[in-house]
Every structure is written in structure tokens, then in C-alpha cells.
N, C-alpha and C positions, 0 to 999 in steps of 0.2 A: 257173192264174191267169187272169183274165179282163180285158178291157180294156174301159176303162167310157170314157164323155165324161159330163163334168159340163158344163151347162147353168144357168151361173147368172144369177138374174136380177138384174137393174139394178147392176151391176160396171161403173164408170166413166161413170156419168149421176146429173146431180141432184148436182154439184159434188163429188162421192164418186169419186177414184183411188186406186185400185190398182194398182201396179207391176206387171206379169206376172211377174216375178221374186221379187217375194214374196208372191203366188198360189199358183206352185210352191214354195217355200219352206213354207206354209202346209200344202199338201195331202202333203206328203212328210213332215213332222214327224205326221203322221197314219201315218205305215207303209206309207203307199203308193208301190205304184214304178215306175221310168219313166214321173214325171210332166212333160207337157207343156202349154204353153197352144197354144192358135190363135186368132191374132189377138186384137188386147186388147178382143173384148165378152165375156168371161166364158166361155170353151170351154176345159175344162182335161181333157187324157187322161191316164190311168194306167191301172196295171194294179192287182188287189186278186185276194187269195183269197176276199174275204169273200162268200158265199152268202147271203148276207139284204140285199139291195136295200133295203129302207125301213130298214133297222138301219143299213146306211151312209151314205144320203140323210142321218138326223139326225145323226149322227155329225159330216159333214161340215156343215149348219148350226149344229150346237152348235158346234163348233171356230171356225168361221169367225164369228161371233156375238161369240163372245167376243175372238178377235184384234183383228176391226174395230169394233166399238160398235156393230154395227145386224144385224138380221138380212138374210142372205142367201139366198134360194129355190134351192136347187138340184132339177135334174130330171136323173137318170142314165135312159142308155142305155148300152148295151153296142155294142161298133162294129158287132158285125152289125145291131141293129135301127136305125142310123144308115143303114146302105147301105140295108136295107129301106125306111126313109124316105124316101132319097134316090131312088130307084128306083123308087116307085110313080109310075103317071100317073093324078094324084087329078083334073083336068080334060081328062081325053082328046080334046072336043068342041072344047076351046079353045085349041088348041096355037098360041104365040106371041102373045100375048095377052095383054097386064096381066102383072102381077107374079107370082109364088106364095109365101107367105110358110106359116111352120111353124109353131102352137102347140104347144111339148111341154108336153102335162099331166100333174099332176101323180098322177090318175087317168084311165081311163077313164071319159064323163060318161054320165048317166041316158039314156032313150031320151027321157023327157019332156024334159031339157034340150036335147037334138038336134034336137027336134022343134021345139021353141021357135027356138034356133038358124035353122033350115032357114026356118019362117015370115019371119024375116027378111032375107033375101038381097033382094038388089035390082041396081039398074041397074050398080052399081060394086062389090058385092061378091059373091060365091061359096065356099060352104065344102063343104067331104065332111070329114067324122070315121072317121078310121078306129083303131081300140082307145083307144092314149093319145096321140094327135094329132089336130090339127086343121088342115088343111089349108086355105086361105085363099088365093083368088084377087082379088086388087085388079084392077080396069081403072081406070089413070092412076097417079095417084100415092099416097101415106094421106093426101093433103089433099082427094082424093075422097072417100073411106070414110068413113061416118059410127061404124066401131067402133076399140076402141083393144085394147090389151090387156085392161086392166081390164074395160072392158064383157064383152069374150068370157069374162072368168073368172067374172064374174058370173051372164050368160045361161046358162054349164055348169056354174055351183058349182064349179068346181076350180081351181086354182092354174094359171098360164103363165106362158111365157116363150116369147118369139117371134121366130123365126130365118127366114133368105131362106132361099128353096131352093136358090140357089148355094151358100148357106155349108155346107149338110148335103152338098152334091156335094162338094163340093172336101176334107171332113173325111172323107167317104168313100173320096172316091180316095185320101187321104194316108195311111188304114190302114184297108186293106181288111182282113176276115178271108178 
């Protein structure tokens, strides 16, 4: 079995709660086990036999869809490629410095949309793309940045959901492979 972290997006924003209790509730009535949250912005671990990745991505938006009345964006990772996340130094030049914030996507984007991406960096923002992340350095606050999520999903054409780099460390430390 393998142990996944689901990444969902907009889980208790936009006047929308969910309990973490019946998240897990939720994802366990699915078959899935030893399901946990982390902190209540949408981080739920378990474990799965299931071998087809996009096969259980829908799985869990269909289910979850249909429980809440809205859909729900999830982006799995396996806890190894969570440490791997966690672990890269995507601004090595800028150590202590602004923020680092995570986009998991929900694919790898184009070279042209990178490229696009990359043309846009500026005095307060920074990114590196590495496979299906996107890496995002804020200097000050996101009332600096002139992007949001939605803009970055747009400029990449793919789906996100965006996480501090703290929160990938400390989901790393708490189940390491």
C-alpha cells in the first residue's frame, strides 16, 4: 500500500466548512486507510493499494462532489514526493528571503507556459517549476504579488493549489518514507 497526501483545494474558504472529521469520514468510506488530516486547510493522508493515480484523483472528487454540493480539486502526492518537495532548494541564491510558497499541479505545465511564467517574474515575485510544482518566492507579503493562484493556473493552463513551504516540511517530518 502506498501512502498518498491529498491536496485539496479551497476546503474551508469562501464561507464553505468542513469538519476534519468528516473529511476523514469522507475519505475512509472510500476504502481508504489510515486516513489522517493535517491541519484543517485541506491535507488528508492515507494509505491506498490503488495504482492508477488519476483513477483515484477522480474517484475522490466524484465522492467528495457529491457529499458537499461543489466540487472539490484534489492533487495527490505520495509522501515520498512530498519530502522531495520539501527538500529541494528551488531559490538557493535567496536563502532567508521572502516567503516560499508551493503550487501543486495538477500536471506538469508546457515549456511555452514556463516560459510565459518565467517572462513574468519581477521585483516581488520568483518562481522555478520543477515536473508538477511550482515553486514561488514572495518578497514581503501576497499583498506585494501581483499573482494569485488562479492567475498562475491560468499562465500554466493547469489546475493548483498552493501550499507554504513550511507546511510541506512539517507533513514531511510527520511521515517520512
Amino acid at each position: 500500500m502506498t501512502t498518498f497526501v491529498a491536496f485539496l483545494r479551497a476546503i474551508n474558504v469562501g464561507g464553505r466548512t468542513v469538519k476534519m472529521q468528516e473529511l476523514r469520514g469522507l475519505f475512509s468510506s472510500l476504502g481508504l486507510a489510515d486516513v489522517e488530516t493535517f491541519i484543517a486547510s485541506g491535507n488528508v493522508i492515507f494509505r491506498s493499494a490503488a495504482r492508477n493515480e488519476a483513477g483515484l484523483t477522480t474517484k475522490i472528487e466524484r465522492h467528495l462532489a457529491g457529499a458537499l454540493g461543489y466540487g472539490v480539486d484534489t492533487f495527490l502526492r505520495t509522501t515520498a514526493e512530498v519530502e522531495t518537495i520539501a527538500e529541494f532548494d528551488a531559490f538557493p541564491a535567496a536563502a532567508g528571503t521572502g516567503g516560499t510558497y508551493v503550487a501543486l499541479l495538477s500536471a506538469a505545465p508546457g515549456r511555452q507556459a514556463v516560459q510565459k511564467l518565467m517572462g513574468m517574474r519581477g521585483d516581488a515575485d520568483d518562481f522555478n517549476v520543477r515536473g508538477r510544482e511550482l515553486y514561488w518566492r514572495i518578497l514581503g507579503g501576497f499583498s506585494d504579488s501581483k499573482f494569485s493562484g488562479g492567475l498562475l493556473e491560468k499562465t500554466l493552463g493547469v489546475r493548483a493549489t498552493v501550499r507554504n513551504i513550511t507546511t510541506l516540511r512539517r507533513l514531511a517530518a510527520k511521515y517520512p518514507t
